[in-house]
C-alpha positions as CSV (number, residue, x, y, z in Angstrom):
1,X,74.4,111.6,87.6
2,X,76.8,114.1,89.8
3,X,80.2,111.9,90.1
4,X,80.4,111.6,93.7
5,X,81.5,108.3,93.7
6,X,84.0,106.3,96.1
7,X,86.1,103.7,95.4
8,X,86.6,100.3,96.8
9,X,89.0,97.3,95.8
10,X,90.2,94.0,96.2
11,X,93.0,92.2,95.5
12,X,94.9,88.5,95.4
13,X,98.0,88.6,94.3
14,X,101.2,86.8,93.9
15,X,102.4,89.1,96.5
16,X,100.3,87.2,99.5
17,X,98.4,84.2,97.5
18,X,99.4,80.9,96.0
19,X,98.7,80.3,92.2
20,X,95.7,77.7,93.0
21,X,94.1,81.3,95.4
22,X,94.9,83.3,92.7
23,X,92.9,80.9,90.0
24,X,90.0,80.2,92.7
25,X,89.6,84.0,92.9
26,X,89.5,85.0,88.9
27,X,86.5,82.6,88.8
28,X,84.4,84.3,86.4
29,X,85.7,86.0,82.9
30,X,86.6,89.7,83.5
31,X,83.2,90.8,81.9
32,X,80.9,88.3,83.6
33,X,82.0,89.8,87.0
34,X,82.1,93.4,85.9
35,X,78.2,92.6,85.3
36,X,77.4,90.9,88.6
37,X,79.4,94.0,90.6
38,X,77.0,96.5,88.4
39,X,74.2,94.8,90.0
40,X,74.7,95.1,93.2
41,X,73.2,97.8,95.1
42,X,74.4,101.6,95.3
43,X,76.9,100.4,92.4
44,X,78.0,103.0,89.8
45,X,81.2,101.8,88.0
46,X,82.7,98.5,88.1
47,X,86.4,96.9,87.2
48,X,88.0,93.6,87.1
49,X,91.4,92.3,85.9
50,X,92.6,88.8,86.1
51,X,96.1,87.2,84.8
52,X,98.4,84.9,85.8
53,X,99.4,86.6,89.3
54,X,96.4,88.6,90.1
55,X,92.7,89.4,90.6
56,X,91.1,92.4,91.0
57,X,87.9,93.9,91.5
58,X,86.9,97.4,91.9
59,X,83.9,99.3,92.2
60,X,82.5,102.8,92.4
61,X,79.9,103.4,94.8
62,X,77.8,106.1,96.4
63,X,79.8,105.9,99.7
64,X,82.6,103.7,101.1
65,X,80.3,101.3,103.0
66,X,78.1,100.3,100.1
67,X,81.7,99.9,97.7
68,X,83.1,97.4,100.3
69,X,79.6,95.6,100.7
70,X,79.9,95.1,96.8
71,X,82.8,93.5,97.0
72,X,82.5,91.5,100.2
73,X,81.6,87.9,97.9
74,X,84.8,88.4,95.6
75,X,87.5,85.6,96.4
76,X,85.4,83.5,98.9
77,X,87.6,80.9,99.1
78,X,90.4,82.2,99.5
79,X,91.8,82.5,102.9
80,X,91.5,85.9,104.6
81,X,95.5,86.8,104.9
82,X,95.7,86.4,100.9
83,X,93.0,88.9,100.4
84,X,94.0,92.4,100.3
85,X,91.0,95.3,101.0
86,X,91.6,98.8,99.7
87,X,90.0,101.8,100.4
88,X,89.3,105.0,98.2
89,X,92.6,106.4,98.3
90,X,94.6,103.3,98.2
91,X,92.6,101.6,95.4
92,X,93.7,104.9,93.4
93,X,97.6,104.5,94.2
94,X,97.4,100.7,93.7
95,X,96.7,100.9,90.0
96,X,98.7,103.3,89.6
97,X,101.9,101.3,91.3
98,X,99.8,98.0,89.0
99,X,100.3,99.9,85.3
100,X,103.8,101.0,86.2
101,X,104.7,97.7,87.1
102,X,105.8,98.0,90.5
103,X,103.2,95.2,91.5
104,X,104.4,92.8,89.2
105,X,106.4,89.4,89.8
106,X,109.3,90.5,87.2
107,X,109.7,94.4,88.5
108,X,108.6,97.1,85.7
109,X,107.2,94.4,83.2
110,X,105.5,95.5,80.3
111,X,102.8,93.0,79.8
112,X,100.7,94.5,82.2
113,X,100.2,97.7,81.0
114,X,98.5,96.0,77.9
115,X,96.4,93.5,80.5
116,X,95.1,96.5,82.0
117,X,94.0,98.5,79.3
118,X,92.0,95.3,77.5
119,X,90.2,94.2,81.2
120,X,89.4,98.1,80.9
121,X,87.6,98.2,77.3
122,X,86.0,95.2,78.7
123,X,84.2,96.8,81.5
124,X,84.0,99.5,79.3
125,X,82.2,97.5,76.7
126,X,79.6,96.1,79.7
127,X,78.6,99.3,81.0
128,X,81.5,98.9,83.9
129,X,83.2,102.3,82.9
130,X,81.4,105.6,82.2
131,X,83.5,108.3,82.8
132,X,82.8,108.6,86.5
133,X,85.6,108.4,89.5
134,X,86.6,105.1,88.8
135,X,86.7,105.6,84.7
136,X,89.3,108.6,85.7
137,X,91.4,106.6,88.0
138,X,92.3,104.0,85.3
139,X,92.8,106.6,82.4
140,X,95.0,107.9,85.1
141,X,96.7,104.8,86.2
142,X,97.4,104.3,82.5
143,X,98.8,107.6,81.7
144,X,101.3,106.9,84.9
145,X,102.3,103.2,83.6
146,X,103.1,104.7,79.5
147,X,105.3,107.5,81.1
148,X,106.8,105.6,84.0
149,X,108.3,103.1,80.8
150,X,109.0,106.3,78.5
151,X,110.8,108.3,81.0
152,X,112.3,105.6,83.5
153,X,114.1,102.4,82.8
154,X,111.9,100.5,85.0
155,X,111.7,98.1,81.9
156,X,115.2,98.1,80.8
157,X,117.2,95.5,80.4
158,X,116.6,91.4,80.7
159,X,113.7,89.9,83.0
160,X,114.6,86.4,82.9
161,X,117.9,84.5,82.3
162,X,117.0,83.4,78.8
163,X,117.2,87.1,78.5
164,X,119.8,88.1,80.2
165,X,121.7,85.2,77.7
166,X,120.4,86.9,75.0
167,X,121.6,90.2,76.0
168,X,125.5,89.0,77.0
169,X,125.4,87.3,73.3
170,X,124.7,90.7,71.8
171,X,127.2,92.3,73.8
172,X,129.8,89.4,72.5
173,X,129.0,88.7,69.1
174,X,126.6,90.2,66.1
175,X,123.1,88.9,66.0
176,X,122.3,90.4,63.2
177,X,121.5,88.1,60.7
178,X,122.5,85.3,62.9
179,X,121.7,81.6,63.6
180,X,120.8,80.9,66.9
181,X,120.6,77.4,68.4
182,X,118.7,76.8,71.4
183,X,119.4,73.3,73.3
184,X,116.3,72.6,75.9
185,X,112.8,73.4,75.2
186,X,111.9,73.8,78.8
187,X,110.8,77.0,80.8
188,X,114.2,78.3,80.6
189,X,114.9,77.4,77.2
190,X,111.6,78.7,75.6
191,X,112.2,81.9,77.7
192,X,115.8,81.7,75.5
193,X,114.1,81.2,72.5
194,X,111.0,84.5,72.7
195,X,114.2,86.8,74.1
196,X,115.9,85.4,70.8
197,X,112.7,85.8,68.7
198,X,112.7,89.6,69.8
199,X,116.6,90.0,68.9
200,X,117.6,90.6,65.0
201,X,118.9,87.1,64.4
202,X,117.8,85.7,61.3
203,X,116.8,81.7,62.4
204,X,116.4,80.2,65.5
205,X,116.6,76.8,65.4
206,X,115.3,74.6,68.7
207,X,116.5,71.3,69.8
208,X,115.2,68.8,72.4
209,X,114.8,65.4,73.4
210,X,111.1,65.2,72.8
211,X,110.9,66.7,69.3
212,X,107.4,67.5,69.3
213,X,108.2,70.0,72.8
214,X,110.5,71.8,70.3
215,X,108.7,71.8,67.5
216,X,106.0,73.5,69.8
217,X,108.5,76.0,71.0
218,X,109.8,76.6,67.4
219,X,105.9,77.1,66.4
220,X,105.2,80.4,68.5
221,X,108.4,82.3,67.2
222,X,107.8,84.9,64.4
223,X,111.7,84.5,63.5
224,X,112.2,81.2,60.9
225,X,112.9,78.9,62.9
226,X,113.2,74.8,62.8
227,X,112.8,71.8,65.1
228,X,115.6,69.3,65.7
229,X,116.2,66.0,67.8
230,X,119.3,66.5,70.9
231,X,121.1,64.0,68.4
232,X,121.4,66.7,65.7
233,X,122.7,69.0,67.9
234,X,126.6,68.7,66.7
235,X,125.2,69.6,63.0
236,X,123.3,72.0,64.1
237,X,126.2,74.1,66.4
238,X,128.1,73.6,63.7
239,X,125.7,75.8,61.5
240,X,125.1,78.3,64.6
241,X,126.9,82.1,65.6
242,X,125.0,81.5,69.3
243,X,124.4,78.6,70.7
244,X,122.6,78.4,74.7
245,X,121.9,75.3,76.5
246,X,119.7,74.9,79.0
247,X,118.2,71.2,79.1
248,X,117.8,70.5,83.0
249,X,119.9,67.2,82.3
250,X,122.0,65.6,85.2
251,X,125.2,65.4,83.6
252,X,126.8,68.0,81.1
253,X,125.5,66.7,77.5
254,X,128.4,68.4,75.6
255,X,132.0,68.6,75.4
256,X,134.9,69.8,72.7
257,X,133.4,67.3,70.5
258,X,130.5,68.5,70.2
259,X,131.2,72.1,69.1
260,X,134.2,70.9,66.9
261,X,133.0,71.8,63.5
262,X,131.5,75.0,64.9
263,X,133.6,77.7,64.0
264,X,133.2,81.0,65.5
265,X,130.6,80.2,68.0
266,X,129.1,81.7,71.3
267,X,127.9,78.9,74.0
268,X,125.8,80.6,77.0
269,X,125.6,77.6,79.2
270,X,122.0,78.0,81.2
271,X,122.0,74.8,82.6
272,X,121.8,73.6,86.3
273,X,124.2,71.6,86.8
274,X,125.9,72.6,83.6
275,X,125.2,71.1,80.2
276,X,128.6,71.6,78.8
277,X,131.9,70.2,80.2
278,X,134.1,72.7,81.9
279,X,136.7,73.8,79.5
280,X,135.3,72.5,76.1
281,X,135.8,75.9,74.3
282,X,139.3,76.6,72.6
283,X,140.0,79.9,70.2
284,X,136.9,79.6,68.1
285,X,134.3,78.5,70.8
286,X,133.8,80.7,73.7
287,X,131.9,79.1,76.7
288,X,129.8,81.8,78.9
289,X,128.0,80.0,82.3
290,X,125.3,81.7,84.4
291,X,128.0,83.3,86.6
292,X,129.1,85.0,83.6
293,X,125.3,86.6,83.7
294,X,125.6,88.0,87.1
295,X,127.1,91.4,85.6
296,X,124.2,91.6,83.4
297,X,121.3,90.9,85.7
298,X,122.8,92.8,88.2
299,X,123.3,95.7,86.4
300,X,119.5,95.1,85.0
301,X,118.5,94.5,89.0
302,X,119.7,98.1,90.1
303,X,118.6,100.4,86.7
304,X,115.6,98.8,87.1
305,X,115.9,99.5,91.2
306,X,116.7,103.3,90.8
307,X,113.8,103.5,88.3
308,X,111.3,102.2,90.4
309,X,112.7,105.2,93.0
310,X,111.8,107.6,90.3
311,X,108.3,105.9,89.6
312,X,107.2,106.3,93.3
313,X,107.7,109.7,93.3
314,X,106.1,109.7,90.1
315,X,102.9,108.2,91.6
316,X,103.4,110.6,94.2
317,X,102.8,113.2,92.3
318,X,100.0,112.0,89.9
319,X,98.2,110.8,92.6
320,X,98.2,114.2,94.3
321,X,96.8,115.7,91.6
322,X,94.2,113.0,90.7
323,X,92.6,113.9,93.7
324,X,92.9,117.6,93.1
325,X,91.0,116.7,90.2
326,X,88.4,114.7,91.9
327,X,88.2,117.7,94.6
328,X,87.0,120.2,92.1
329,X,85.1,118.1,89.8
330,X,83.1,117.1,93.0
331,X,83.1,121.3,94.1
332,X,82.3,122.0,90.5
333,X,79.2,119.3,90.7
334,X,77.8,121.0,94.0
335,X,78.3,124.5,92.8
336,X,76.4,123.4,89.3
337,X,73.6,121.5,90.9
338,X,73.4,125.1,93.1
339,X,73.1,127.5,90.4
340,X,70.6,125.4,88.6
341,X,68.6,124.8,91.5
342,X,68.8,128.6,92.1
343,X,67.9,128.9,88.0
344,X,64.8,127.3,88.2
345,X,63.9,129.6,90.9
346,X,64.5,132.4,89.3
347,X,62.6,131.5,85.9
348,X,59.7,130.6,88.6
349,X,59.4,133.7,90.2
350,X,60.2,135.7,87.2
351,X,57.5,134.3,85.4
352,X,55.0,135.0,88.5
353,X,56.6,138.4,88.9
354,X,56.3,139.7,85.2
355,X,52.5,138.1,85.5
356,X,51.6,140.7,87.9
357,X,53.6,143.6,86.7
358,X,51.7,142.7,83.4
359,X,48.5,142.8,85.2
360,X,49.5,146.6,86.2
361,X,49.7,147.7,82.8
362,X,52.0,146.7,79.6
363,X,55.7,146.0,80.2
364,X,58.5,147.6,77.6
365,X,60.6,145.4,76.6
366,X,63.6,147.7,78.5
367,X,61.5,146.9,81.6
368,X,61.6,143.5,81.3
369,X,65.0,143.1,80.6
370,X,65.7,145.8,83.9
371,X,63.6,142.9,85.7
372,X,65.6,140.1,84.5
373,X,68.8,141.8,84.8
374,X,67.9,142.0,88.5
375,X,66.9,138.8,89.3
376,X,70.2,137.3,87.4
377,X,72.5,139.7,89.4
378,X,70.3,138.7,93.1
379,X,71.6,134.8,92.1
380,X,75.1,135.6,90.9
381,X,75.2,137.7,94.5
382,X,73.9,135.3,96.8
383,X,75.7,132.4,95.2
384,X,79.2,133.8,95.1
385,X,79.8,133.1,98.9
386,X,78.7,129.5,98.5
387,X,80.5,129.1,95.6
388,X,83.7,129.9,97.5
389,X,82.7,128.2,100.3
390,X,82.3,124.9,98.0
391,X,85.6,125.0,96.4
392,X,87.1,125.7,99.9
393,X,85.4,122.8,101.5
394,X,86.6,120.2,98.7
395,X,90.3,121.5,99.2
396,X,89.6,120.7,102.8
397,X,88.2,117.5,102.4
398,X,85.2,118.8,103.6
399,X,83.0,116.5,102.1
400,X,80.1,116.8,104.5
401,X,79.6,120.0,103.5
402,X,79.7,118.5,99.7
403,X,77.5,116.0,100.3
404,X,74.5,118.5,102.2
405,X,74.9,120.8,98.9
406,X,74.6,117.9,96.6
407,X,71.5,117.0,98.8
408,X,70.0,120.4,98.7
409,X,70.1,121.6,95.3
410,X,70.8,118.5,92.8
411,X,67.7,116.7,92.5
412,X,68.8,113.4,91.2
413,X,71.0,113.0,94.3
414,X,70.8,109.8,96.5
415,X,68.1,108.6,94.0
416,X,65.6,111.3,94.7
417,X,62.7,111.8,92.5
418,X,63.3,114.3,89.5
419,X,62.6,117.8,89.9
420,X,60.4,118.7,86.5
421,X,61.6,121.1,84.0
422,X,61.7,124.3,85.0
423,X,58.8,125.9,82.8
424,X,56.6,123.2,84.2
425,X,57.6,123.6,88.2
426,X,54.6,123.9,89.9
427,X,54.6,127.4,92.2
428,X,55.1,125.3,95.5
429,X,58.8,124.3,94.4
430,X,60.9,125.1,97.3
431,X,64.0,127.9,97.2
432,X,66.8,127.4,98.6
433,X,66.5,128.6,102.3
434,X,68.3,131.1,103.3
435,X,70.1,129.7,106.4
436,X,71.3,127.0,104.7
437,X,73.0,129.2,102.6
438,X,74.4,131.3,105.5
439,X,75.4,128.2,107.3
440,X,77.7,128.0,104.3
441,X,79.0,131.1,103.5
442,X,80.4,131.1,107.3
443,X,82.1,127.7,106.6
């Protein structure tokens, strides 16, 4: 099939949609829609991604009325100023700005790089992905999302508090080989505990009111960690380099007392309002608060601000030349489709022509090949106009002219009928005529 393909998506995102739109439009799994888009008529490719702040669909489609009719049933309940339509061009640019994570909640996170490649070798998998226009623009938007986090720092630095905590601790103290004490097994507090996971402390140990929340949190760490009641806490600081608090209480839950058989300790205090009494650390026991994170974040907030700068441009330029690409693969289909149509004319006529010359008396084999040498120079002659013509017209966006070609010589376009093999054409098989072919050259 020539790759003529246009592309069409959708999108509901955290960017216009609640959470509840967002869930109503996943609906299906990722593969179960990728299916249902392949059926629906004038369908080629097909795409879908869903996560926590998104869904997407995207299809391939013979033009750009019968790509947006494909996707006109995604998201029906969601209401209309949620749901985001993209055409051709700015379906390509959106996954690109998706993969480099300039779509994202949490600016240039990495997550959804890997998101995007799996709901890709799921369509893949289904028949959604087969090398056509839309197969391209996700290798594409791929390629853009690994180099935007190799060459950039538009994933540099802490995403959350709990990691920005984790980052001012190793700043202030060694983690290597340290125990870190978590205090709080909430949202903030388990985000405290994964930054700590990926740090090179040795134990995390995880501490809340309801033991079996921590001994959850503890569970999904790959560092040794432990489980402990708030009322073990003193023991446990004692026993800890880092300690950060984050518990959501009311009151501050900790005070000298409770860090004074600590020793050399770090407290990062998370909580809002504070967990641990102004002033409870001395020489041994320094006390950090969330203001004391603003240097970090902030410094994370414009590195990761300048990147994004750099990834636009980026896109920019990737973007350019992905439809450069598509131009001359679509100029390359049209001028193939052209000199094959052209091929089996020439076979055709040769054959007829040799019959007769045969009927005249025997042919040498010199005079054949003079024949045949003639026939294939006539083609390469006629065709070279056209063929400049083609590429021309796809640098120009010309695409009407494209699209007659494609209608002209390939014979599988728009669903026609098969032309049969060339040795089996019967003599009535059309040539190409020859004002269509001036009509081009003058183009």
């Amino acid at each position: 099939m020539i790759d003529t393909g246009v592309v069409a998506g959708v999108s509901v995102s955290h960017a216009l949609a609640s959470v509840d739109e967002i869930e109503s439009a996943q609906g299906a799994d990722e593969a179960t829609l990728v299916s249902e888009l392949l059926g629906r008529e004038g369908v080629e490719e097909a795409f879908a991604i869903g996560t926590c702040n998104r869904a997407e669909a995207y299809v391939a489609a013979g033009d750009a009325a019968e790509a947006r009719a494909a996707l006109e049933p995604f998201a029906p309940e969601v209401r209309e100023g949620a749901v985001v339509h993209l055409d051709h061009e700015g379906s390509l640019r959106h996954l690109m700005r998706v993969a480099a994570g300039l779509e994202s909640l949490v600016l240039g996170e990495d997550q959804i790089l890997g998101q995007l490649g799996d709901a890709a070798e799921r369509a893949r998998e289904v028949g959604g992905l087969r090398g056509g226009v839309l197969d391209d623009a996700l290798s594409k938007a791929l390629q853009v999302g690994k180099r935007a986090r190799a060459e950039t720092a538009i994933n540099e630095g802490s995403v959350s508090l709990g990691s920005a905590a984790v980052e001012l601790a190793a700043r202030e103290t060694t983690l290597s080989g340290a125990t870190a004490l978590v205090v709080g097994a909430g949202e903030m507090g388990t985000l405290a505990a994964r930054a700590l996971d990926d740090s090179p402390v040795s134990r995390v140990v995880v501490a809340n009111r309801s033991l079996p929340t921590a001994e959850h949190v503890a569970a999904e760490l790959d560092t040794a960690s432990t489980a402990l009641p708030l009322s073990a806490v003193p023991r446990a600081a004692a026993e800890a380099d880092v300690v950060i608090t984050a518990t959501g209480a009311n009151e501050p839950l900790f005070d000298g007392e409770t860090f004074v058989d600590a020793g050399e300790t770090l407290c990062i205090d998370l909580g809002q309002p504070r967990d641990v009494v102004p002033g409870a650390g001395d020489e041994t026991v320094a006390v950090r608060d969330i203001d004391d994170l603003e240097a970090v974040t902030g410094e994370t907030r414009e590195r990761r601000e300048e990147a994004a700068a750099a990834v636009e441009e980026m896109i920019d330029a990737e973007f350019d030349r992905l439809l450069d690409e598509f131009k001359r693969k679509r100029a390359d289909d049209a001028v193939s489709a052209m000199y094959e149509s052209a091929e089996r004319t020439k076979r055709r006529e040769l054959r007829e022509a040799m019959a007769k010359l045969e009927s005249q008396g025997d042919l040498t084999d010199e005079q054949r090949e003079t024949v045949a040498a003639l026939a294939d120079a006539l083609v390469g002659q006629l065709l070279a106009a056209p063929t400049k013509s083609l590429r021309e017209a796809a640098v120009e966006d010309d695409w009407e002219t494209i699209h007659t070609a494609m209608q002209l010589f390939d014979p599988e376009f728009d669903g026609a009928p098969p032309v049969p093999d060339a040795a089996d054409a019967p003599d009535g098989d059309a040539e190409v005529p020859a004002h269509v072919l001036e009509r081009m050259t003058d183009d």
